[in-house]
C-alpha positions as CSV (number, residue, x, y, z in Angstrom):
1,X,110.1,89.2,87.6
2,X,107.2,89.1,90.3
3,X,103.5,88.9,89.6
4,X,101.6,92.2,91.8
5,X,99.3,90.4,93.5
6,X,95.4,91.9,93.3
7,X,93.8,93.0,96.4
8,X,90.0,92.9,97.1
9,X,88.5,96.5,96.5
10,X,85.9,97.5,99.2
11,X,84.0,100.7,99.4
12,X,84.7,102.8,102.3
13,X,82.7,105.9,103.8
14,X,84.2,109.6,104.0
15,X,83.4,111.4,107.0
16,X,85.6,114.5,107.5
17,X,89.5,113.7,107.2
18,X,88.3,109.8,108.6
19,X,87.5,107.4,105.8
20,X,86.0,103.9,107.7
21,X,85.6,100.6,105.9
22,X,84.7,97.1,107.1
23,X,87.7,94.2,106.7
24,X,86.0,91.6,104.1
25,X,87.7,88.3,105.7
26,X,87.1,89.6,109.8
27,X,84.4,92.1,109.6
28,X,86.5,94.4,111.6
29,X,85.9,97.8,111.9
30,X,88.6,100.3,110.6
31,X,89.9,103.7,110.0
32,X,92.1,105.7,108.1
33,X,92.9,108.9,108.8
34,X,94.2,111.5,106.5
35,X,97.1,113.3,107.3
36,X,97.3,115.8,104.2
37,X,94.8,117.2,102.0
38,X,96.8,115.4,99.1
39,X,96.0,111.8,100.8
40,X,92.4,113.2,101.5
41,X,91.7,113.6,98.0
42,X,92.6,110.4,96.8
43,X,90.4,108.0,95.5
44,X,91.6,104.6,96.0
45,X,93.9,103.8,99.7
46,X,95.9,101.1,100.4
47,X,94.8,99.8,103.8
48,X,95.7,97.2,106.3
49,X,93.4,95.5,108.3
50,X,94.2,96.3,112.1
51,X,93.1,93.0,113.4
52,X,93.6,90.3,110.5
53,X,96.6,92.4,108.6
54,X,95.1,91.6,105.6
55,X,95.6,94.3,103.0
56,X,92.8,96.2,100.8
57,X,92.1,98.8,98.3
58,X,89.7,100.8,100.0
59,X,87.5,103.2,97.3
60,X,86.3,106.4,99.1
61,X,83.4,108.3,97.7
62,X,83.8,111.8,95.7
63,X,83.2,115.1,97.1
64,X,81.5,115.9,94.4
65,X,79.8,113.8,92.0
66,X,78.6,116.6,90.0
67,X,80.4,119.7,89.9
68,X,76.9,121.5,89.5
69,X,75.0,120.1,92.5
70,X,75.1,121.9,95.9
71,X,73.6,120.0,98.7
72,X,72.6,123.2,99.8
73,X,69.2,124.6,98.7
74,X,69.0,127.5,96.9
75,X,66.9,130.5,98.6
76,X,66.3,132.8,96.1
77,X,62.3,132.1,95.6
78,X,60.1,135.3,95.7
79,X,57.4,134.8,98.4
80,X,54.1,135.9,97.5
């Protein structure tokens, strides 16, 4: 039986469907970008550095943190 090797988790930025994270033995710059909404949801990735070919668990951010928050302000103050 073979030992799973552990990869190095790094936190990686969501912007749209393109998730970007920074290679932690080059300092490259990378992207992933999601194909479905299913992969877009995820929380973890699996990701291959496109310079070094290291490999990484990449953790993208939430949506939502908290179901309840909206990040848009509410407008429903009387003016006096």
């Amino acid at each position: 039986m073979t030992s799973q090797s552990t990869k190095p988790e790094i936190s990686g930025t969501r912007s749209g469907y393109v998730i970007r994270f920074t290679c932690p033995i080059c300092a490259a710059e990378n992207t992933i970008v999601s194909k479905t909404p299913k992969d877009h949801y995820k929380e973890t990735h699996d990701a291959t550095c496109s310079k070094c070919r290291k490999r990484s668990r990449v953790l993208t951010p939430r949506w939502a943190n908290n179901p309840g928050y909206s990040p848009v302000r509410s407008y429903t103050q009387v003016r006096t």
